[in-house]
N, C-alpha and C positions, 0 to 999 in steps of 0.2 A: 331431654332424654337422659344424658348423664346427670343430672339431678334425682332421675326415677330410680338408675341405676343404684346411686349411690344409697338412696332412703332403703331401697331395697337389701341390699349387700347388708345395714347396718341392724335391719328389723331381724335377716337372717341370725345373724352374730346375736341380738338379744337373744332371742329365742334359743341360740346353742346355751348359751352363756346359763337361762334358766335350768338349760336342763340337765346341763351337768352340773348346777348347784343344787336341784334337788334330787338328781342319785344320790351324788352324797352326803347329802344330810338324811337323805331318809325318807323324802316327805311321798311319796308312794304308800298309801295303804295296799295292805298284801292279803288280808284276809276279808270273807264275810264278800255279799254280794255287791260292793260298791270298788270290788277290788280292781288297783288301777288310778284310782281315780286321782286327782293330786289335792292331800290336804297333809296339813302341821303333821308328822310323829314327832321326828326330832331335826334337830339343827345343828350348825357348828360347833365349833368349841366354844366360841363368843357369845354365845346366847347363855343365858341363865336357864337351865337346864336341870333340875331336881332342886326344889324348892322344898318349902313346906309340906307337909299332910298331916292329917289326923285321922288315923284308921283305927281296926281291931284284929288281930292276928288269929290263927287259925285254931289259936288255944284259948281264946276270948278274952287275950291280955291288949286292953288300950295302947297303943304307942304313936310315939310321931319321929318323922325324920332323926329328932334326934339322939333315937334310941341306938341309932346306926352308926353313928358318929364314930371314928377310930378307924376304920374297916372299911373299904371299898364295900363298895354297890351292885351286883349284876340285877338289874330290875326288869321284869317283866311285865305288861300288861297284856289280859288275856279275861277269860270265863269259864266255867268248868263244863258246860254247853258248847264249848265250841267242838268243832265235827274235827278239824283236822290241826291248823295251824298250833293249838295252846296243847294239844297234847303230844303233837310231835316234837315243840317249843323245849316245852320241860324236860320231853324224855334227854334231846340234844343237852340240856343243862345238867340233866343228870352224867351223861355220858363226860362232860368236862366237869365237871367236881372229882367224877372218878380220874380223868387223864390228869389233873393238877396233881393228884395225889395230898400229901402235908399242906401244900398251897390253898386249898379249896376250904381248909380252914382260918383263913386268913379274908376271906370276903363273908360278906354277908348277901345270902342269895332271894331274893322276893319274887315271888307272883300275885301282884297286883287285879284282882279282879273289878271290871265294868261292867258287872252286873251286879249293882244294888239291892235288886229283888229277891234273887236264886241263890245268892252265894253268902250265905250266912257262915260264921265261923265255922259250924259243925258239916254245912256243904263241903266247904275248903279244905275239912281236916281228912274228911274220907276221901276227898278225888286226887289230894295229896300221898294215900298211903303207895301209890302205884310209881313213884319217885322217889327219889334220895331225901332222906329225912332231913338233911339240912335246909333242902327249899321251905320259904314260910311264905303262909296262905296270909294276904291281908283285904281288907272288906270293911265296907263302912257305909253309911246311909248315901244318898244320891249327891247330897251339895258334900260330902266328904269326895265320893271318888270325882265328882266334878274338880275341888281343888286337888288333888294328889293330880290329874288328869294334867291340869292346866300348870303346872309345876314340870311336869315331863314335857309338853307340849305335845302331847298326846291326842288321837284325834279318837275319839267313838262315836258310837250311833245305836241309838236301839232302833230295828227295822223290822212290822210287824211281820207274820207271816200267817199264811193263808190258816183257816182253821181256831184265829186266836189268839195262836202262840208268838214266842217273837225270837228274833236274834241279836246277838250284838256284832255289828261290823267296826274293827280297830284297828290300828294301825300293831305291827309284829316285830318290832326292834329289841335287842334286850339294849337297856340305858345302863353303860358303865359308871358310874361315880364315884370318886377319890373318897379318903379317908376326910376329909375336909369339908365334903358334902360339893366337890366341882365336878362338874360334866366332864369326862373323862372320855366319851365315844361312845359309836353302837357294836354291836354287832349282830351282822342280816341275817335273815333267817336262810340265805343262800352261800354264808361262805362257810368253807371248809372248817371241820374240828379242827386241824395244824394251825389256821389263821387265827381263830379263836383263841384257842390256847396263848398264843402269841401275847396275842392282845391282854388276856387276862395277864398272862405272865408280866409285864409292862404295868399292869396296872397295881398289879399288889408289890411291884420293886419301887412303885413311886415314894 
């Protein structure tokens, strides 16, 4: 019986242990209908965390990762189809490029789309004009946002829906990364502008 006890007590403890390391990494997809569920967005600071990509920007200029270089990161992945999460996402980015003030030119701000099909450059450049003209729109064929995806440790899904049509279900972090190209943090799509701020403030003094 104290044998059953013990195994018990300690399956307890894993199971806590899981899951306050995936609060805070991230790994809760928040949007799209699989939301909930537990898969990859992001991770600690120990994981390699913004890698490589090779996309095309919302002006149809080619770039990769290391067009970026110098300059913190706020990255987002999202779809310009999305109903609520990628539009409320940007406007909140928007909202903090304007509270950084001068600061806000010191990052470099992306939105990442997981939609290969929909979101061609010129998708991205009109569903962008409703935002702060610093955000850039990036897109690229399916094995591109696959690696940009797997670089973030990002999770998505295309999920068909009735009628034909389809969605993308993603994870909704935005991925902070250093001037260096290092995983620097997230920040949820539930903490406050003052935290945020913070955060970014931290990230452009590094």
């Amino acid at each position: 019986m104290l044998r059953w006890i013990r195994r018990a007590t300690l399956g307890a403890v894993a199971v806590l242990s899981f899951l306050v390391l995936a609060t805070s990494a991230g790994w809760l997809v928040t949007d799209g209908p699989l939301a909930g569920r537990q898969e990859v967005a992001s991770g600690p600071a120990s994981l390699p965390i913004g890698g490589p990509f090779s996309l095309t920007d919302h002006r149809g200029r080619a770039v990769t990762e290391r067009d970026f270089r110098g300059r913190p990161m706020a990255v987002f992945f999202g779809f310009t189809h999305c109903p609520d999460v990628c539009p409320t996402t940007l406007g909140e980015m928007t909202a903090l490029i304007e509270a950084l003030g001068p600061d806000a030119d010191r990052l470099h701000w992306l939105f990442v789309s997981v939609d290969w099909e929909r979101d061609t450059p010129e998708a991205l450049a009109g569903y962008l004009e409703a935002f702060d003209a610093r955000i850039v729109g990036l897109s690229g064929s399916e094995p591109q946002v696959a690696e940009a995806a797997r670089s973030f440790r990002v999770y998505y899904r295309r999920v068909p829906l009735e009628g034909g049509g389809y969605t993308m279900d993603h994870s909704a972090s935005v991925f902070l990364i250093d001037g260096a190209g290092r995983f620097a943090g997230t920040i949820d799509n539930k903490e406050s502008e003052e935290v945020a701020v913070q955060k970014l403030g931290m990230l452009v003094a590094r």
